[in-house]
C-alpha positions in Angstrom: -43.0 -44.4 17.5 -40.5 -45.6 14.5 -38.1 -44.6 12.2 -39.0 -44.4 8.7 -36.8 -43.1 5.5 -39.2 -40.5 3.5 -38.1 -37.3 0.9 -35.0 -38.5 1.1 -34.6 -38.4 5.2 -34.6 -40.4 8.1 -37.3 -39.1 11.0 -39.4 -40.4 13.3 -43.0 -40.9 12.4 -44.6 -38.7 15.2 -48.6 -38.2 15.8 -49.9 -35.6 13.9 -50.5 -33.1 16.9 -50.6 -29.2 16.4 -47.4 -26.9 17.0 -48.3 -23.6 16.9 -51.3 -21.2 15.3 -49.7 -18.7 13.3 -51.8 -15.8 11.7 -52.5 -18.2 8.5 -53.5 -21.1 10.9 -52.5 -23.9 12.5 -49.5 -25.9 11.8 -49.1 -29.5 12.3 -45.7 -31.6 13.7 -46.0 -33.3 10.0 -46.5 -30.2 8.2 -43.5 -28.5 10.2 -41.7 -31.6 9.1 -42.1 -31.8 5.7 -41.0 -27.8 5.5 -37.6 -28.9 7.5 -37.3 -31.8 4.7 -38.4 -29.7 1.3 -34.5 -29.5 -0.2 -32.6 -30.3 2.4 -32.3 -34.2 2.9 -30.9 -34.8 6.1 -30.1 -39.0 5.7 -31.0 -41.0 2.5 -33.0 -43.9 3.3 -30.1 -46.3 1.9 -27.9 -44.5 4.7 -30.5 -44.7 7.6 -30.9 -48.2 6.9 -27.1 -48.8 6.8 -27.4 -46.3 9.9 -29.8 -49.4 12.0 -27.5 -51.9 10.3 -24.8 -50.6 12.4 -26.5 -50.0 15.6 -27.9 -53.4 15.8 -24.6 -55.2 15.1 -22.8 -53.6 18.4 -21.8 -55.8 20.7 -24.4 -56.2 24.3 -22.1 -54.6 26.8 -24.1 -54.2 29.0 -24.8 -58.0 29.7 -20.9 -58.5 29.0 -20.2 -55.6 32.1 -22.8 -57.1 34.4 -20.9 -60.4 34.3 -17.5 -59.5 34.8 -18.3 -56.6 37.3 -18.7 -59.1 40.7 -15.0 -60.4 39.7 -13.6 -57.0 39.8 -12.6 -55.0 43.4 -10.6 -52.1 44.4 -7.1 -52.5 45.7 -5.6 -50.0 48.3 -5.4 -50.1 52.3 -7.4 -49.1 54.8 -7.1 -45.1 54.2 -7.6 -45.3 50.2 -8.2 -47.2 47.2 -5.2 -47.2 44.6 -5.8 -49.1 41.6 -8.1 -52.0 40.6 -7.4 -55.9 41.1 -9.6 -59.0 39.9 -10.3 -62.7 40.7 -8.3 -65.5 39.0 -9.4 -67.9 41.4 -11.7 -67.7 44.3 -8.9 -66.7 46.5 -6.1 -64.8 43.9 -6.3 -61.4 43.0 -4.4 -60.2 39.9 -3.2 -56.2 40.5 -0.8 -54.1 39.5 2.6 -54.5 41.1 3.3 -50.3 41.4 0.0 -50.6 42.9 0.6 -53.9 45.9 4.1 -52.1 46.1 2.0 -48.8 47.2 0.3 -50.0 49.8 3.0 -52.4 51.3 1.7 -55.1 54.0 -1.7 -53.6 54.8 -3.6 -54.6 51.4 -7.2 -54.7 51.2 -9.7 -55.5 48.9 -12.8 -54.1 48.1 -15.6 -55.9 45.8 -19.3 -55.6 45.2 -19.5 -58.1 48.7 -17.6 -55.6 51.0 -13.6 -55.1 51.7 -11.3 -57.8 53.5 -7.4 -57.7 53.8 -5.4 -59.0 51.2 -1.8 -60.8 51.7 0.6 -60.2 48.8 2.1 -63.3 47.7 4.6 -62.2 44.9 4.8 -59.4 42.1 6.9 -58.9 39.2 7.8 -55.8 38.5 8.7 -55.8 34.7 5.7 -56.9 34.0 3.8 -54.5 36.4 1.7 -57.5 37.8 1.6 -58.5 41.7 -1.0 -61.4 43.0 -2.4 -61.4 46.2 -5.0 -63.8 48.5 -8.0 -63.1 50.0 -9.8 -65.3 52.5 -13.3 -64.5 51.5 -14.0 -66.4 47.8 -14.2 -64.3 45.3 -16.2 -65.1 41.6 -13.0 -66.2 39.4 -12.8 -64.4 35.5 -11.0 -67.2 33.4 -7.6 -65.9 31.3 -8.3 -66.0 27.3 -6.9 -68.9 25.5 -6.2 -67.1 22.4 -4.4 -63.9 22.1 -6.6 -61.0 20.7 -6.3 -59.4 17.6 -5.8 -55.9 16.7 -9.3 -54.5 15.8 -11.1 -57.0 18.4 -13.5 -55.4 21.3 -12.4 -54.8 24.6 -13.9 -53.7 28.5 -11.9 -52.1 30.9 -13.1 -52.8 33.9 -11.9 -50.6 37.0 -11.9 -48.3 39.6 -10.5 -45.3 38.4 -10.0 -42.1 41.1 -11.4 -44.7 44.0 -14.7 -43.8 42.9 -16.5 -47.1 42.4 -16.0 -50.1 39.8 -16.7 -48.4 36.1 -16.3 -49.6 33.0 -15.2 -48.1 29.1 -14.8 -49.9 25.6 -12.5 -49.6 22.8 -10.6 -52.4 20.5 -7.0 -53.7 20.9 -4.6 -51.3 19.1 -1.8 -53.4 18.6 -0.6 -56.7 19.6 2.4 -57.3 22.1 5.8 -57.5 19.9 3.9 -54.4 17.9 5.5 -51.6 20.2 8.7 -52.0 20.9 9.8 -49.2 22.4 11.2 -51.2 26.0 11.0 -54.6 26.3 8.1 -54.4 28.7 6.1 -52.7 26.0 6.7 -55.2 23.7 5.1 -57.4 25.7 2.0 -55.5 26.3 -1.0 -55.0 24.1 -2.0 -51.2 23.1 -5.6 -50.5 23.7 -7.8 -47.2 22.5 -10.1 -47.5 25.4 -10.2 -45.0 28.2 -8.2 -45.6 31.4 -7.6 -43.4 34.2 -5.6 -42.8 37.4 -7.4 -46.2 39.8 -7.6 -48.2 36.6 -4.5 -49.9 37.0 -4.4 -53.4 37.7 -8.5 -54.0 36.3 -9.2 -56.6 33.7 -9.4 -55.8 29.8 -11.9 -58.6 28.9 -13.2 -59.7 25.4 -17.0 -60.1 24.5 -16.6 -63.9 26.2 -15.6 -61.9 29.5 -12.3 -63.7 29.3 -9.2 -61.5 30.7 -6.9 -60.8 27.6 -4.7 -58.5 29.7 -4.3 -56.5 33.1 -4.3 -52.5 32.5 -1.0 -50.9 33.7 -0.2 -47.9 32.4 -1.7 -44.6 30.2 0.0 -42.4 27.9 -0.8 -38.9 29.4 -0.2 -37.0 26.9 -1.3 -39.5 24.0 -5.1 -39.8 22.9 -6.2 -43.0 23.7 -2.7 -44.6 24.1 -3.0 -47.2 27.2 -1.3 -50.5 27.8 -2.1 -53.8 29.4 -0.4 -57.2 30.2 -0.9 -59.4 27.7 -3.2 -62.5 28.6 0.2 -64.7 28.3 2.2 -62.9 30.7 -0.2 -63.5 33.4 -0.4 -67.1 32.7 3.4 -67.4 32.4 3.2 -65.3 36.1 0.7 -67.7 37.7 2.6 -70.8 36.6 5.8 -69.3 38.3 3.8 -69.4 41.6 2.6 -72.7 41.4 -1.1 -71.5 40.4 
């Protein structure tokens, strides 16, 4: 079965099966069809084709989620999960500091591999950022190079309500420095894609997989107003710890 532009529409190009038997006879799916088309033109074939131009020019996600997934866990303590973490290194975790500062002593970790407990080794909480280490190795996401660019693609990878690692899409709103409402905005970029309650803490990847920022907060009442630390902060963290 394929698309094809005819009369001035885009449909699909179906067998040629009966529909129904009216009282004048039988009616085929291509006769039905071209009634639905005579004078009204649903798509013109210059805009279905534009239509296929579009579709095949998105980004794989799907491969782009698969990969990153493994490096993303759930961060909360032995009761409940509260916010999301990832690898940096097969023994660092990168999560949000409201979230370590939540749970206190008794962090644990939970990935695609199981749960283990989780040591925090420092936060900063300006920045909303807090590492901790794991004993059992963890696959390591690298930290972008390059800061990202208002319009580029984004994942958010987390685990929003404790419910299991999920992921959602979007582009980067607006580079840090571009809101400057608080200093710690201004250092954080704005993204469109959806976070949620558990989401704090997971990776906002490019369409490498590199981490470009950590999510940390939502605008509740906004529409598609949420905030992560920047790509740059966490290095500038890391390096403060000797990592």
């Amino acid at each position: 079965m394929k698309v094809t532009a005819g009369h001035g529409a885009c449909y699909r190009e179906e067998p040629d099966v009966t529909l129904h038997t009216t009282k004048h006879g039988a009616i085929s799916r291509r006769q039905f069809a071209g009634l639905l088309l005579v004078g009204v033109p649903i798509l013109g074939s210059s805009a279905c084709a534009a239509r296929a131009r579009r579709l095949s020019s998105l980004p794989d996600f799907v491969a782009l989620i698969e990969r990153v997934t493994p490096s993303v866990v759930a961060v909360g303590d032995a009761k409940q999960k509260l916010g999301s973490g990832f690898a940096l290194a097969p023994d660092l975790v990168i999560t949000a500091a409201h979230v370590a500062a939540a749970i206190g002593a008794q962090a644990v970790v939970t990935s695609a591999a199981g749960a283990q407990p989780a040591r925090v080794l420092g936060m900063r909480q300006d920045d909303d950022i807090a590492l901790l280490e794991v004993g059992k190795p963890l696959p390591p996401l690298a930290i972008a190079a390059a800061s990202p660019k208002v319009g580029e693609w984004i994942a958010v990878v987390g685990n929003p309500f404790g419910a299991g690692v999920s992921a959602t899409v979007g582009i980067v709103s607006a580079a840090p420095g571009a809101i400057s409402a608080t200093p710690e905005l201004a250092r954080r970029i704005q993204l469109n894609a959806a976070v949620n309650p558990g989401n704090s803490g997971g990776p906002v990847v490019n369409l490498t997989g590199e981490v470009v920022g950590a999510t940390t907060s939502l605008v509740a009442g906004g529409q598609g107003i949420a905030f992560a630390t920047s790509a740059s902060v966490l290095r500038t963290f890391l390096a403060t710890r000797g990592k």
